[in-house]
C-alpha positions as CSV (number, residue, x, y, z in Angstrom):
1,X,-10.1,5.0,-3.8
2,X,-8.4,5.4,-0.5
3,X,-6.0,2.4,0.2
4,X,-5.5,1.0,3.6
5,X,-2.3,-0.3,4.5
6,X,-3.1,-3.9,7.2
7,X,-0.7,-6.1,9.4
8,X,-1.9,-8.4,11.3
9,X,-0.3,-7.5,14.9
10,X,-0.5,-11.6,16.4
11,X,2.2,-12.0,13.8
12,X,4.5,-9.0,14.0
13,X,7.6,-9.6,15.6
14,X,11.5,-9.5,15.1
15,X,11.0,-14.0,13.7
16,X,8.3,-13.5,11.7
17,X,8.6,-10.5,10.0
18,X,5.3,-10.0,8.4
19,X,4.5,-8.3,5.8
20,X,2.1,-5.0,5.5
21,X,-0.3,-5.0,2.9
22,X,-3.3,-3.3,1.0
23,X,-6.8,-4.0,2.0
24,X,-8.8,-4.5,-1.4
25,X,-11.9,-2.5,-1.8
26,X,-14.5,-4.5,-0.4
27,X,-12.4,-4.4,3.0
28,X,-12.4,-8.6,3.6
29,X,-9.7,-9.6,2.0
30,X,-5.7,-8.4,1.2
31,X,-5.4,-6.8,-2.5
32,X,-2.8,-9.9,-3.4
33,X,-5.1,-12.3,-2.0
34,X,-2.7,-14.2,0.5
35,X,-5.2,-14.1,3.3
36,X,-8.3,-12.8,4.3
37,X,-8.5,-10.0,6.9
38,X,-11.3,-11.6,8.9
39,X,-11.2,-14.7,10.4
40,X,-14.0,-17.0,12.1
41,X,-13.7,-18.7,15.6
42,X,-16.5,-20.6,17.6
43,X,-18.6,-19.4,14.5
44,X,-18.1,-15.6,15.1
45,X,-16.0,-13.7,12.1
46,X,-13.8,-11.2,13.6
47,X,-10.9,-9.0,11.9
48,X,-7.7,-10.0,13.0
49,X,-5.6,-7.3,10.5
50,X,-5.6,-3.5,11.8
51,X,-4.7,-0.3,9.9
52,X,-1.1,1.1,9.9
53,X,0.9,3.5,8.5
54,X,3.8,1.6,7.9
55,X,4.9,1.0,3.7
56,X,3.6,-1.4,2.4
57,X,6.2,-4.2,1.8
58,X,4.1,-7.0,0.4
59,X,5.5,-7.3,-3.6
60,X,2.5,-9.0,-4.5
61,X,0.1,-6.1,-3.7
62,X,2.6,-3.8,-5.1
63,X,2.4,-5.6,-8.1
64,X,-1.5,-5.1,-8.5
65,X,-1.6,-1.4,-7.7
66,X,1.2,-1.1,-10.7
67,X,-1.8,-3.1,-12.6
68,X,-4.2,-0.7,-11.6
69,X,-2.2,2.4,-12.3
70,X,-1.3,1.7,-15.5
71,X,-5.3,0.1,-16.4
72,X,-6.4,4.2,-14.9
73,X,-4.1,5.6,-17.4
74,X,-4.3,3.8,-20.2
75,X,-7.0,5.8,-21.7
76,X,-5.9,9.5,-20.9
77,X,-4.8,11.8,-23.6
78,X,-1.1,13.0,-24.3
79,X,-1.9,16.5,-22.4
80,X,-3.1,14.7,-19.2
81,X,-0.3,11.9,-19.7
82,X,2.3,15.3,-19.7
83,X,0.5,16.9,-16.5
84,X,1.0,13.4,-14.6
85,X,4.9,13.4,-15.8
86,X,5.6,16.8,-14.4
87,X,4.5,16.1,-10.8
88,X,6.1,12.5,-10.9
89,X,9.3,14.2,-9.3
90,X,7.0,15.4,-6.8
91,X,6.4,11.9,-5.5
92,X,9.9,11.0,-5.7
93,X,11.5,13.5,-3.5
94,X,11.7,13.5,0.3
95,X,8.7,14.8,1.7
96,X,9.4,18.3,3.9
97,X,11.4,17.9,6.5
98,X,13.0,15.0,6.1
99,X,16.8,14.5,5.9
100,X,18.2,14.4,2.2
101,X,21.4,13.8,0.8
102,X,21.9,16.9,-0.9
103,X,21.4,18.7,2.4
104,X,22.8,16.1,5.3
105,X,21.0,17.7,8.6
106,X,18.0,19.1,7.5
């Protein structure tokens, strides 16, 4: 599953402040629900929302990929539940070449 991350640009601005969420698979709607990523005008459905890479910041959809996660890997034996602890630090640190506070700079 490759997750897209949506805003919809009419309403990103300094006021509004939108927030950035996760397509769901089927690609017409948000994950959380809280609107639909195409829209219909004069009869014609066009998509309003457009990929990003900015975080997501939307806690709702947040929420329901922590639902998912923990649905994947609620079946998976002790050994594979080890092998995904060992590489959670992984996800956690600064990815290469970004500025950390152990090493102020680099």
């Amino acid at each position: 599953m490759n997750l897209v991350h949506l805003f919809d640009p009419s309403r990103v601005n300094e006021a509004a402040r939108m927030k950035i969420h996760y397509q769901s698979i089927d690609g017409r709607t948000l994950m959380c629900g809280l609107g639909l990523v195409f829209r219909e005008a004069d009869g014609e459905r066009f998509r309003i929302w457009h990929p990003t890479k900015r975080p997501v910041t939307c806690t709702s959809c947040t929420k329901r990929i922590e639902a998912l996660v923990r649905f994947q890997i609620a079946d998976l034996t002790a050994e594979q539940l080890e092998e995904l602890l060992a590489h959670i630090e992984s996800f956690r640190s600064p990815p290469e070449g970004a500025e950390s506070p152990e090493n102020p700079g680099k």
